[in-house]
N, C-alpha and C positions, 0 to 999 in steps of 0.2 A: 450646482455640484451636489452629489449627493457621498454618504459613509454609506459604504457598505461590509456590515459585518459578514464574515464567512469561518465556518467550521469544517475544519478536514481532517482526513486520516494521512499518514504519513505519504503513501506509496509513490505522489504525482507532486513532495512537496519541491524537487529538486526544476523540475519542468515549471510550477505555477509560479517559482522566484524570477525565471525566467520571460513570463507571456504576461504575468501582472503589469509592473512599472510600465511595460509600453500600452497597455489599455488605460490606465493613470494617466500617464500625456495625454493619447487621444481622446479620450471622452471627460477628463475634467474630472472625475468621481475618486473618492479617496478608498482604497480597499484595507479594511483592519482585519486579518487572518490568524486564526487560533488552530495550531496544527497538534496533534494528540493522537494516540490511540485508541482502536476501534471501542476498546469494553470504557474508555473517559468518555468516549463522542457519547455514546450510549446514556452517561449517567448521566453527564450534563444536557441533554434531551429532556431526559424523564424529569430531570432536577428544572425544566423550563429554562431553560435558558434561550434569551434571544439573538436569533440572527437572519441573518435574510438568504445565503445559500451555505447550504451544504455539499463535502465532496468525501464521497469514501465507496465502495465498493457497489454496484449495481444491487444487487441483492438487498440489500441493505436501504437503498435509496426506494426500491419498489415497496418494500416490507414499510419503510414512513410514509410515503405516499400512498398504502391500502389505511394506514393510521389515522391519516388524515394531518399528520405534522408537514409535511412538505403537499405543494397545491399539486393536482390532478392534473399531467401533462407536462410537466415540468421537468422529468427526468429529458436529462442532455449524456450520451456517451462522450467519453475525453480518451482514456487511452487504456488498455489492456498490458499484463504481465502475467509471466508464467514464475512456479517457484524454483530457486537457485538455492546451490550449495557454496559455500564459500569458506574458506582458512584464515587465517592470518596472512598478510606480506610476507614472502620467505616460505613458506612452510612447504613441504610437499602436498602438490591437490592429490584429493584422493580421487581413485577410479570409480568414475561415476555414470558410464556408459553404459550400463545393462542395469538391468532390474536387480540380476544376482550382485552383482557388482557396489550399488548401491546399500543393498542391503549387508555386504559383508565391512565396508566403510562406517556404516552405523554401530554395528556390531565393535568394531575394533576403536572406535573412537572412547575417549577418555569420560570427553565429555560432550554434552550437543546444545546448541543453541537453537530456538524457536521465539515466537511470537505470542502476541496475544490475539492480531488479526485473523481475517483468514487463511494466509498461509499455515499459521500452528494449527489453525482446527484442524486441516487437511492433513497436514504433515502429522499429527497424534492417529487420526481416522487411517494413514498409509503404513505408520509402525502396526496399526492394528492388525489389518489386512497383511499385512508379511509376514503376522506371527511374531514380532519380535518385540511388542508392547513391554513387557513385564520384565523381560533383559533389559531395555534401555530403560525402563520408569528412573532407574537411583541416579543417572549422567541425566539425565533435563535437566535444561536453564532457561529458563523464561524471561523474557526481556520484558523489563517493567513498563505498562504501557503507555505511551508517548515515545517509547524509546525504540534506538534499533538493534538489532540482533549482530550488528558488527561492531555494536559497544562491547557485548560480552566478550567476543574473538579479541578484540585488540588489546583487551582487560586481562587477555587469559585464563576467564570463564566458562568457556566455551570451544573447545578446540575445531569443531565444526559448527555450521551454523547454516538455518534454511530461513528463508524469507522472499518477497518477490525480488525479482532481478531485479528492478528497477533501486530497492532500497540497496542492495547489495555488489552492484555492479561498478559506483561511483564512490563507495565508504571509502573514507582515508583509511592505510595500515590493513586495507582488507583482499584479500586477489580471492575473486568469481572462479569455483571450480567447475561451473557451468550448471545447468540447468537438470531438473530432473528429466529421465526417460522418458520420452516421446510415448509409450502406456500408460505411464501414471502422472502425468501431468495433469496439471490442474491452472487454467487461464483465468484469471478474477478483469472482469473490465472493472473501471472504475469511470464514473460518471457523477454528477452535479443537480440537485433538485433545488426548488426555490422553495421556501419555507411558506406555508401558508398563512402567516402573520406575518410575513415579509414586513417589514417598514419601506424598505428601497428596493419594493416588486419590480420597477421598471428598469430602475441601473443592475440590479441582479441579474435581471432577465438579458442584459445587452453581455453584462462579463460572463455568463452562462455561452452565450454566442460564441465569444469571443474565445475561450480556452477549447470548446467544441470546434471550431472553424477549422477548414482544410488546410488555413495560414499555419496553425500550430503545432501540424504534424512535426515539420522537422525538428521542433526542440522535442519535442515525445522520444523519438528516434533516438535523437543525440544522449537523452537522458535514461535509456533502456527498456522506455515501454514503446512500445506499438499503437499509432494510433487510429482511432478509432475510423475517422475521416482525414482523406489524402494521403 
């Protein structure tokens, strides 16, 4: 039996609660999981910290494997999300079915919630792009990182709030006002590298399989991402 440590970003944590424990029965091996936000994964990286997989956004996983931190061939895709809008339980969703549409819900919102992950990079880079940066700068809230953006909403911190579906689709106290516009979307896969100081290269490499396998699709689904295989 081996421990394997693992470092992840939030997006896939609702799904890997679920496809863990039964890889734990089947293969004997204890998994110890540390879940956080993309700019904490980051420090604690740089800060050396050991583990033997990682899981947080493609991009990210290739950008450590040209590093040399995760081993060469090791990236594994799990499952893709696109980014959502979301209110409070109760609130009226705003119209968010057009580009224009979108952008006049920013505009009239109080306040806005974002991320430190990917989705905010995107979502600061699309207020850019629409022109509307410098009107919305003084309503941003940014979700402290480990945390999610339907903390602020249900805090009432935030009376809108963008993040991937996947985080936002299941928050308690929170109702999904659906997705951005099929022009400015932006799909983040997220995928799993094995560390290149692995200690438990080989049980890594099997629960790497194991959340990638076509078996895992349906909890992806269930849990609002997309997956990668099946």
């Amino acid at each position: 039996m081996a421990e394997i440590t693992v470092l992840s970003t939030l997006a896939t944590e609702r799904a890997y609660h679920e496809l863990v424990p039964p890889f734990e029965r089947a293969s004997g091996h204890k998994v110890t999981t540390v879940f956080t936000g993309t700019l904490d994964v980051k420090k604690r990286i740089a800060a050396g910290e050991v583990f033997d997989l990682l899981i947080m956004a493609s991009t990210d996983i290739d950008a450590f494997i040209g590093a040399g931190t995760l081993a060469r061939g090791s990236r594994a895709d799990l499952a893709s999300s696109g980014v959502g809008v979301a209110v409070r339980s109760g609130a009226a969703k705003p119209d968010i079915g057009s580009v224009d549409a979108l952008k006049a819900a920013v505009l009239a919102a109080r306040t806005i919630g974002y991320s430190t992950g990917p989705s905010g990079n995107y979502v600061l880079g699309l207020f850019e792009r629409l022109g509307i940066a410098a009107a919305v700068k003084p309503k941003l809230r940014l979700a402290p990182t480990g945390d999610f953006v339907g903390s602020l909403i249900v805090k009432g911190e935030a009376e809108i709030g963008f993040q991937q579906m996947s985080e936002l689709s299941h928050f308690p106290g929170v109702d999904l006002a659906g997705p951005l516009p099929a022009e400015i979307q932006m799909t983040t896969i997220f995928a799993c590298g094995i560390a290149a100081k692995a200690k438990q290269r080989d049980a890594a490499r099997a629960l790497a399989a194991w959340l990638a396998a076509p078996s895992a699709a349906a909890v992806y689904r269930q849990c609002g991402l997309v997956p990668a295989h099946g």
